[in-house]
C-alpha positions in Angstrom: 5.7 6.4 174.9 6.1 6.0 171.5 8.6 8.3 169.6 6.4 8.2 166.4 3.5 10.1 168.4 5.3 11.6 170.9 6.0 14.9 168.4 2.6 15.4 168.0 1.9 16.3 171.9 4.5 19.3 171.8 2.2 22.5 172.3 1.3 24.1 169.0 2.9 27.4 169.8 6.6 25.7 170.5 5.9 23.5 167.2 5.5 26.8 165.1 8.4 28.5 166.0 10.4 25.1 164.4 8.3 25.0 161.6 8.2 28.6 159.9 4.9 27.7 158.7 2.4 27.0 161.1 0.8 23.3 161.3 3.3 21.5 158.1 4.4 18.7 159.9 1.5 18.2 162.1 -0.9 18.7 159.8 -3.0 15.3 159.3 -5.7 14.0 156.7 -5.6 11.7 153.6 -2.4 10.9 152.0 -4.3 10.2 148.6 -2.1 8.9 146.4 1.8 8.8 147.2 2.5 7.1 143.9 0.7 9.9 141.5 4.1 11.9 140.6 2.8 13.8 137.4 2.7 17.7 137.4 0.9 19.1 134.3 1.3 15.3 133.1 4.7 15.2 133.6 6.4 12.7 135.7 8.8 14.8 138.0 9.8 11.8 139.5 11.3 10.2 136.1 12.4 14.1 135.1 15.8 15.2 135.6 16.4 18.5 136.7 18.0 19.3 133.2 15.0 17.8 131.2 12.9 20.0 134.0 14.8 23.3 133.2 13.8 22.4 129.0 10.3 22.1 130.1 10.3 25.2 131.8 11.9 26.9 129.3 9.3 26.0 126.6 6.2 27.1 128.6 5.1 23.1 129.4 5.8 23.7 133.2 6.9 26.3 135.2 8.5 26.4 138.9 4.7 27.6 140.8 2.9 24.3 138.9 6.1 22.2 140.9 6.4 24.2 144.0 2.6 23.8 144.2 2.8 20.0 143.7 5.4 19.7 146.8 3.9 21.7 149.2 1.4 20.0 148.9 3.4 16.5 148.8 4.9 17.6 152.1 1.1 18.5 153.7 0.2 15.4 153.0 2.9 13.3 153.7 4.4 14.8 156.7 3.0 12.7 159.5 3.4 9.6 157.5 7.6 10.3 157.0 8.0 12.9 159.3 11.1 13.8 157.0 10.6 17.7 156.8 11.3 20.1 159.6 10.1 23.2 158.1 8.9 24.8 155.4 9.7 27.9 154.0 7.5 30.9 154.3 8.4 32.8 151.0 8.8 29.0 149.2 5.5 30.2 146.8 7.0 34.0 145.9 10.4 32.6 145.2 9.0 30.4 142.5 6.7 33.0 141.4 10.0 35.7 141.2 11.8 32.8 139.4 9.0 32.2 136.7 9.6 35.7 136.0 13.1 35.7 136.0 13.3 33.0 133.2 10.9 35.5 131.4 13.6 37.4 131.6 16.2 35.4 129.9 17.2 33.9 133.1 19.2 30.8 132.3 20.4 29.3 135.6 21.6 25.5 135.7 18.9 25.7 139.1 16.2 28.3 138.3 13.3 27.4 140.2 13.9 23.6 141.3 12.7 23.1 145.0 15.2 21.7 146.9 15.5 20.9 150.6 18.5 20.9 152.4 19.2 19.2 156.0 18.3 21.1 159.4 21.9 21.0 160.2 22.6 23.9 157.3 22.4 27.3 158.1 19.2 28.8 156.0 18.3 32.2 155.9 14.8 32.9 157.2 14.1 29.1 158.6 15.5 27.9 161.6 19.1 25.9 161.6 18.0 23.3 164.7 20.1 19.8 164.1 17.3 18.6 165.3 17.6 19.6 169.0 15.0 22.2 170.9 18.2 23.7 172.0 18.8 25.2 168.9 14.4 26.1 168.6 14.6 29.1 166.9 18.1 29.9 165.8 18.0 31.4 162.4 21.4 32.3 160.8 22.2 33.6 157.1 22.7 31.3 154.9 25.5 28.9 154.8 28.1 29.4 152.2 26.8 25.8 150.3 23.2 27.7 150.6 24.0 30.4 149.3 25.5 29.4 146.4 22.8 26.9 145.6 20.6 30.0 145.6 22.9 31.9 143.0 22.2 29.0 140.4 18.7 30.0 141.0 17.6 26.8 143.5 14.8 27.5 146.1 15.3 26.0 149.3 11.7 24.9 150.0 12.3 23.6 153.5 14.4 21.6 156.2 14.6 17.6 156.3 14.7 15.8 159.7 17.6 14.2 160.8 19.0 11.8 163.1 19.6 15.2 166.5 23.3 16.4 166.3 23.6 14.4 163.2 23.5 11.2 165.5 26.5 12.2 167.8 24.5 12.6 170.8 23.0 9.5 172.7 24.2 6.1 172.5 22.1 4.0 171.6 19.9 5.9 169.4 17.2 5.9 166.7 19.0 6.5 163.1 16.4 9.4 161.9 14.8 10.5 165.4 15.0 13.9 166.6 13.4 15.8 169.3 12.0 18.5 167.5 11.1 16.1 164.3 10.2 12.5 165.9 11.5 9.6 164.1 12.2 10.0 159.6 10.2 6.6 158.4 11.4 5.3 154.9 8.7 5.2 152.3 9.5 2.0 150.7 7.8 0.1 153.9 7.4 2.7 156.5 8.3 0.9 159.8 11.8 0.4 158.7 14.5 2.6 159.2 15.8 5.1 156.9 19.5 5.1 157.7 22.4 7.9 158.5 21.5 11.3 160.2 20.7 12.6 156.5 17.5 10.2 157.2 15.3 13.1 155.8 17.2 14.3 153.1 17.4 10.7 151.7 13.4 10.2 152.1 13.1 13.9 151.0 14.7 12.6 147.2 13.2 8.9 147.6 9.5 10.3 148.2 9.8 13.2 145.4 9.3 16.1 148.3 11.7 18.2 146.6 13.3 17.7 143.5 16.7 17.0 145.4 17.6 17.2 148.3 21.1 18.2 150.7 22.6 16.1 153.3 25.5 15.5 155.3 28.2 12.9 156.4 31.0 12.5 159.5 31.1 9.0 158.8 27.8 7.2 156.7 25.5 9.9 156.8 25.1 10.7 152.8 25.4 7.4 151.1 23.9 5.3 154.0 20.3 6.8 153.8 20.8 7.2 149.9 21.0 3.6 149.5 18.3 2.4 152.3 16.1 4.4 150.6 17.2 4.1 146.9 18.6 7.3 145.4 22.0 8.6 144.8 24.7 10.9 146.9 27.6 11.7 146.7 29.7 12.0 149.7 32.6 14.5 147.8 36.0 15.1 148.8 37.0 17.2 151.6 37.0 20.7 151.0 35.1 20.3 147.6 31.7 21.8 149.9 32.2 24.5 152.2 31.7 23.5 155.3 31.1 27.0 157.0 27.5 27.7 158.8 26.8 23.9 158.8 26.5 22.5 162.3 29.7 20.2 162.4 31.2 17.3 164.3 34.6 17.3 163.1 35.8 19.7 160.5 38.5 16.4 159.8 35.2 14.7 158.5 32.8 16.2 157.7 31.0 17.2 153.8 27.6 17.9 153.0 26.8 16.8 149.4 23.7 16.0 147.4 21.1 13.4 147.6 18.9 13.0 144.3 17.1 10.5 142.0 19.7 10.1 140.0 23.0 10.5 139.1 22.2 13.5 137.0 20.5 15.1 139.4 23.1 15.0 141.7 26.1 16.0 139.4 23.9 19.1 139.0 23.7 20.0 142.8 27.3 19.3 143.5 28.3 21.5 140.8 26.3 24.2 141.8 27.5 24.4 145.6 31.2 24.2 144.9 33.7 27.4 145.6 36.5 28.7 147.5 35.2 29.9 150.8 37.2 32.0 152.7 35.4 30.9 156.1 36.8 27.4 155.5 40.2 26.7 154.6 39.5 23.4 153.7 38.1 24.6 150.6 41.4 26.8 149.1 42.7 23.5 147.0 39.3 23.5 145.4 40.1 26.5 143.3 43.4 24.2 141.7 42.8 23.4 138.9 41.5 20.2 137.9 40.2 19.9 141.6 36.5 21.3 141.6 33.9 22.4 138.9 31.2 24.2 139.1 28.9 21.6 136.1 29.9 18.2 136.5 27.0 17.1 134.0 29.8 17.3 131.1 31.4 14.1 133.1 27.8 12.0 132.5 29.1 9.5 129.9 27.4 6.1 129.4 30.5 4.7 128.3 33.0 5.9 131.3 33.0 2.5 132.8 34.6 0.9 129.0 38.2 -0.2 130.3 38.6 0.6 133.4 39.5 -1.2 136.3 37.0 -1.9 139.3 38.1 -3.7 142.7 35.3 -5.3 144.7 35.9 -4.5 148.5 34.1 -7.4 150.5 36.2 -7.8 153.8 35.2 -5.6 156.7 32.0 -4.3 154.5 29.7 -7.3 155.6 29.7 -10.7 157.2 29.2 -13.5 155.0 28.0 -15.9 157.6 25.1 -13.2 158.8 23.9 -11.6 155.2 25.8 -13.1 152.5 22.4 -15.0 151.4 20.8 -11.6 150.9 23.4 -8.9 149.8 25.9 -11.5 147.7 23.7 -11.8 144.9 23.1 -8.5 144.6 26.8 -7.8 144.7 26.6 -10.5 142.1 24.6 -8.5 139.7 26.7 -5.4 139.8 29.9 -7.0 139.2 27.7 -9.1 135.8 26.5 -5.4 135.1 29.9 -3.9 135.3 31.4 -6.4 133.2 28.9 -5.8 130.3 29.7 -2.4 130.6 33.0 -3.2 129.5 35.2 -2.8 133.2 37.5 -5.3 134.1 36.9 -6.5 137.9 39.3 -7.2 140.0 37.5 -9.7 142.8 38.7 -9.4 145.8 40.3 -6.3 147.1 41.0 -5.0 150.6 41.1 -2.1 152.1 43.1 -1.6 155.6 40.9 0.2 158.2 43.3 -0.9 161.3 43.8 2.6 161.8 40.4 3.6 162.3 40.1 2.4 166.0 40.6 5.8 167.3 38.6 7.5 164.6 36.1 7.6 167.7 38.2 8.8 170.1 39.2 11.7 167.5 36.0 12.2 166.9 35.1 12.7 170.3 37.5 15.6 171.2 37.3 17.5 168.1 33.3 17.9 168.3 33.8 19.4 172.0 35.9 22.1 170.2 34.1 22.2 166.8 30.6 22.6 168.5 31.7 25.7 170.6 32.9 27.2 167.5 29.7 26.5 165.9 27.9 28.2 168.3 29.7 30.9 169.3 30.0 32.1 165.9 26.2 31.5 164.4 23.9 30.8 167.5 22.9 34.4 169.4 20.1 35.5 171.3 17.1 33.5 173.6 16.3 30.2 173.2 12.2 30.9 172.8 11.4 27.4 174.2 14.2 27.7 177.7 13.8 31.4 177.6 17.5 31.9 178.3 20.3 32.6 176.1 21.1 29.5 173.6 24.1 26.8 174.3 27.0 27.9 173.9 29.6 25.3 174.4 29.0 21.4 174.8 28.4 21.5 178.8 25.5 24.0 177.8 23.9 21.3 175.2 23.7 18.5 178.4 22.5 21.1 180.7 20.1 21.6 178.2 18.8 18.4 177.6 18.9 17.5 181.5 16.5 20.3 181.8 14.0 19.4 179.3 13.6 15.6 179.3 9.8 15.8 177.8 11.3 17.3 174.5 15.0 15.5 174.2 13.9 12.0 175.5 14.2 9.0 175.5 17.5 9.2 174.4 20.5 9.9 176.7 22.9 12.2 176.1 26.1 9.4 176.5 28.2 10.8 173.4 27.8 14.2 174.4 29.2 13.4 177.8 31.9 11.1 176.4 33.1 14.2 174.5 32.6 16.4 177.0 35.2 14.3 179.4 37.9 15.0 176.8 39.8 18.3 176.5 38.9 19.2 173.1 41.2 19.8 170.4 44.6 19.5 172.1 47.7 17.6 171.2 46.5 14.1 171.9 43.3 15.0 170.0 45.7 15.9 166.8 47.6 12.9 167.6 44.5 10.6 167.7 43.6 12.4 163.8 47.3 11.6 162.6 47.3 7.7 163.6 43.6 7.8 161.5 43.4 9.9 158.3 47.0 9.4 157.0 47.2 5.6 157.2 43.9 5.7 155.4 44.4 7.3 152.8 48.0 5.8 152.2 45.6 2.5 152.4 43.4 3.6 149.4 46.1 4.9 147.4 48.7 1.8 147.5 46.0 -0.5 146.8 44.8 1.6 144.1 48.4 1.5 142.8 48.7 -2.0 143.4 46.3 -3.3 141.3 45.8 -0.4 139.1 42.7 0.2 140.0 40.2 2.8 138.4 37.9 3.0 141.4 36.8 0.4 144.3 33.3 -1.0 145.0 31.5 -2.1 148.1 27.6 -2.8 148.9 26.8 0.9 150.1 23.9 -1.2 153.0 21.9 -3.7 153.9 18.0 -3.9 153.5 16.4 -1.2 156.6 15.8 -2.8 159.9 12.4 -2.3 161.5 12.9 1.2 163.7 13.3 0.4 167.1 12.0 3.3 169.3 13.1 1.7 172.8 15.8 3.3 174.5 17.6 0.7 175.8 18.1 -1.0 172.9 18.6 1.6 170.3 17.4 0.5 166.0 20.3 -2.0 165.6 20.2 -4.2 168.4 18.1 -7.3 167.8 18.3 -6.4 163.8 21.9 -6.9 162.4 21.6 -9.0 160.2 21.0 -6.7 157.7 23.7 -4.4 158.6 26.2 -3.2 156.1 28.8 -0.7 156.0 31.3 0.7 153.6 31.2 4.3 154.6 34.4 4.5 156.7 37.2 4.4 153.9 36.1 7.4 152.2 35.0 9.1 155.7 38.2 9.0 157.5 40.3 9.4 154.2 38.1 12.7 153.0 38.0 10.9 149.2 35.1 10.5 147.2 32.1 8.6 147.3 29.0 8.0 145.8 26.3 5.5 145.9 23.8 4.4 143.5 20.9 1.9 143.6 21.9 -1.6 143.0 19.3 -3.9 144.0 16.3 -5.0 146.1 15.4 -7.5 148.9 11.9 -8.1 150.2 11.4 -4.2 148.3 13.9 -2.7 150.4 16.9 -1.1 148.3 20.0 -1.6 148.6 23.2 0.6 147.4 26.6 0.1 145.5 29.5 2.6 146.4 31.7 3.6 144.6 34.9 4.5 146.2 37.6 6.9 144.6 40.8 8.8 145.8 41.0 12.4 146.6 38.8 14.8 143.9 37.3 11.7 141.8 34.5 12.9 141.5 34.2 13.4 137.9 35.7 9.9 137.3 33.1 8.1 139.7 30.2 10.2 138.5 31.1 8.6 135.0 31.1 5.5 136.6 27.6 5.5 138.2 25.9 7.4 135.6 27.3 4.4 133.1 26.0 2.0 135.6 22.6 3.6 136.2 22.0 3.8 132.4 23.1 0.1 132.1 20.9 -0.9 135.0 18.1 1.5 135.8 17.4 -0.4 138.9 15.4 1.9 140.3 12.0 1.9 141.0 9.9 4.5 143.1 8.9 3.5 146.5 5.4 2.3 146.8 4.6 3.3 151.0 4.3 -0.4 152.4 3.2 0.0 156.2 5.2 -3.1 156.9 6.4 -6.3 155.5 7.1 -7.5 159.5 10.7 -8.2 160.7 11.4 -11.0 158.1 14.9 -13.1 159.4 17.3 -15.1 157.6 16.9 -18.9 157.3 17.8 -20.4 160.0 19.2 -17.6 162.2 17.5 -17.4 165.1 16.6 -13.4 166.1 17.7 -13.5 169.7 21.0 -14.7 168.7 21.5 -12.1 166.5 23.0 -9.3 169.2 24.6 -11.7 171.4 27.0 -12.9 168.0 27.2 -8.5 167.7 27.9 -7.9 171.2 30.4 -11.0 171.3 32.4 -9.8 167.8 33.0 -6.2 168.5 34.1 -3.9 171.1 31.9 -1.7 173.0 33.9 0.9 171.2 33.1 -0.5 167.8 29.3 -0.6 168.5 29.3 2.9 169.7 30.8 3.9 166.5 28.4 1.7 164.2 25.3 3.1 165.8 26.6 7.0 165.9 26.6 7.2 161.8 24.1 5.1 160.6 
């Protein structure tokens, strides 16, 4: 059965309690027009959310005339992208008690911008699900990132879908599918894939169903579905977001950060959520100074790229042989456009990732003890769909899903299992971390220092593959040649990242990343925004049903996994499809 329907044949009443608001996702009926972006004649899709704030602030648009416009986006678009979960229940009041607030002299960077954040982040008053019926239901206070997006005056409007458990479940596996959500299409051409368990979140910002949008990264997960589906993230440093009340993988990994538009858009957001949480340790050297701010817009400078030196990082991001022909000259055109912009570029440089053959492995045994924790501390009471008491440790999550095939299939559960046959967080899981992370980031820095380097770039992806919903196979088999990855340098290292819209192939866009060492983020947002303003590649997407499963010249499809199969390890593949 298809994966795209099968969420449509869950009963009603188990759909609802996902939701928050009865019938969202499954509501069907004419899409109208998915290119019409104005509100009160204003284009919110070509509006930043400071230009949005001035509007609001001289009467010419206020936060019900937007919250209005993407409820009913999401209505309507919902079983076309399937990218939002649920939507809150109070989303119309909070922008009604924000209008008034700014009659008040409220001020906030964020007062009364919808945003939607990933169903992996704890939200008070929706359900936090990662996608999984397991989790149907669970509704814990707000995450520390949540909350504090809520004290600049943002209204979280709703959850986006996501790749279930953040893709660290079943191997193979559909990048964007979940049990509770079905499978995230991008809305550039709508049978390919949207990328990275942030699927949603990226299609959220892409689509214009929120004015921004959260999402989160172990390893791909923000800047891959930002650049399949052409917006910006940043992936920050670790520890710059709290991690606390988001469901994790490894705390050694894992940030949420912002997906947006544009640059400014998202220098906004990640201002907004920073802070010294008590609940994650990992977040104590953000309140050094010089580390963290809380309004990274005064780092937005069209001339930040004047001088500086960029390194382009080719080796180990893509194969020449396989998608040189489409991705090099679009590589080609950022290094022309960083050039004029006044950067020097130093072509090539390389990056050693050696050491991240057992960032798997690590992986592996620090979800089995970081999931437990999860749960124990934020997931209480009865599962409404099992009617029993809600997972508590990994072995509970497979029993789970062994008991309800009809909601968690097709997908196995081969991660999960692989995990759960380690012994969590012991000393050879700390070992495994050391011989990864360190070496890394001694990697980045000494070639930084080599060639006195200001920042590195790499091609963020490759144009989306066509979605594959067969469980044997899984969305990359049969379609790598347009797979790309940069992601791992800045994943395993906890540095900076962020990705910004470079190009286009057949109308699917692709990403550049830019790649910095630990808290650059105001130097890389300078860097982006000075691109983007010298570039403006950007276009909305234009919800194509399909421009069918184009192939290079004279590459032969059914070649195309055997040459995968026959370069990497079975380990290696695993890894590839768990982020992406």
């Amino acid at each position: 059965m298809s994966i795209r329907l099968r969420r449509f044949l869950v009963p009603t009443t188990l759909l609802a309690l996902v939701l928050g608001v009865s019938g969202v996702a499954a509501q069907s009926g004419p899409v109208g027009n998915p290119t019409n972006t104005k509100v009160a004649g204003i284009d919110v899709d070509a509006t930043t959310i400071p230009q949005l704030e001035a509007l609001m602030n001289s009467n010419r648009i206020n936060s019900v005339n937007l919250m209005n416009f993407y409820l009913q986006r999401i209505r309507r678009l919902g079983p076309v992208l399937n990218a939002v979960i649920t939507v809150s229940p109070t989303a119309h009041a909070d922008a009604v008690a924000a209008d008034k607030a700014r009659r008040n002299g409220d001020h906030r960077p964020l007062l009364g911008i919808p945003i939607i954040v990933k169903d992996n982040v704890d939200t008070t008053g929706m359900p936090t699900t990662a996608g999984s019926w397991a989790l149907a239901g669970s509704t814990p206070d707000d995450a520390f990132i949540a909350a504090r997006l809520k004290a600049a005056g943002a209204i979280i409007i709703g959850k986006a879908n996501l790749s279930e458990w953040a893709n660290f479940r079943s191997g193979p596996s559909s990048s964007g599918w979940s049990g509770i959500g079905g499978q995230t299409n991008m809305p550039y051409v709508l049978d390919r894939n949207p990328c990275g368990s942030s699927s949603g979140s990226g299609v959220v910002a892409a689509a214009d169903l929120a004015v921004a949008a959260v999402g989160t990264e172990t390893d791909g997960s923000i800047v891959c579905p930002s650049g399949a589906n052409g917006v910006v993230g940043i992936k920050p440093t670790l520890g710059l977001w709290s991690r606390a009340g988001v469901v994790p993988i490894s705390a050694e990994q894992d940030t949420a950060g912002p997906i947006a538009r544009n640059v400014t858009d998202a220098a906004v957001l990640l201002g907004a959520a920073t802070g010294v949480d008590p609940n994650d340790p990992a977040t104590a050297a953000s309140g050094l100074p010089g580390n963290a701010f809380t309004d990274y817009t005064q780092f937005l400078n069209d001339h930040a790229l004047q001088g500086k030196r960029i390194g382009v990082w080719r080796a180990g991001t893509y194969d020449p042989g396989l998608v040189g022909s489409v991705v090099e000259p679009i590589l080609a055109n950022v290094i022309a456009a960083l050039k004029a912009q006044g950067a020097t570029v130093v072509d090539p440089t390389d990056i050693d990732l050696s050491a991240t053959a057992n960032e798997f492995p690590a992986l592996l045994c620090e979800f089995k003890t970081d999931i437990a924790t999860y749960l124990h501390t934020y997931v209480h009471g009865t599962n409404p769909v099992s009617h029993a008491a809600y997972p508590q440790t990994l072995a509970e999550l497979i029993a789970f899903d062994k008991a309800h095939p009809n909601l968690e299939g097709p997908w196995n559960d081969a991660v999960f299992e692989a995990a759960e046959a380690t012994n969590g967080r012991d000393a050879a899981c700390a070992g495994l971390r050391a011989t990864t992370t360190p070496p890394v980031q001694a990697a980045i820095t000494q070639l930084m220092a080599a060639n006195h380097l200001d920042a590195i770039i790499a091609l963020t992806n490759g144009p989306a593959w066509p979605t594959n919903d067969n469980p044997n196979e899984g969305d990359l088999d049969g379609h790598f040649e347009y797979f790309v990855g940069s992601s791992t340098a800045a994943a395993v290292s906890g540095y900076a990242d962020i990705t910004v819209p470079a190009g286009y192939d057949a109308g699917l866009p692709v990403g550049i990343t830019f790649i910095g060492g630990r808290w650059a983020e105001p130097k890389l947002i300078g860097f982006a925004y000075d691109y983007e303003q010298g570039t403006h590649v950007r276009v909305p997407p234009q919800f194509i049903p399909t421009i069918g499963d184009a192939l290079f010249p004279g590459v032969p499809n059914p070649l195309l996994p055997q040459a995968w199969r026959q370069q990497a390890t079975q380990g290696q593949r695993d890894l590839v499809v768990r982020f992406r």
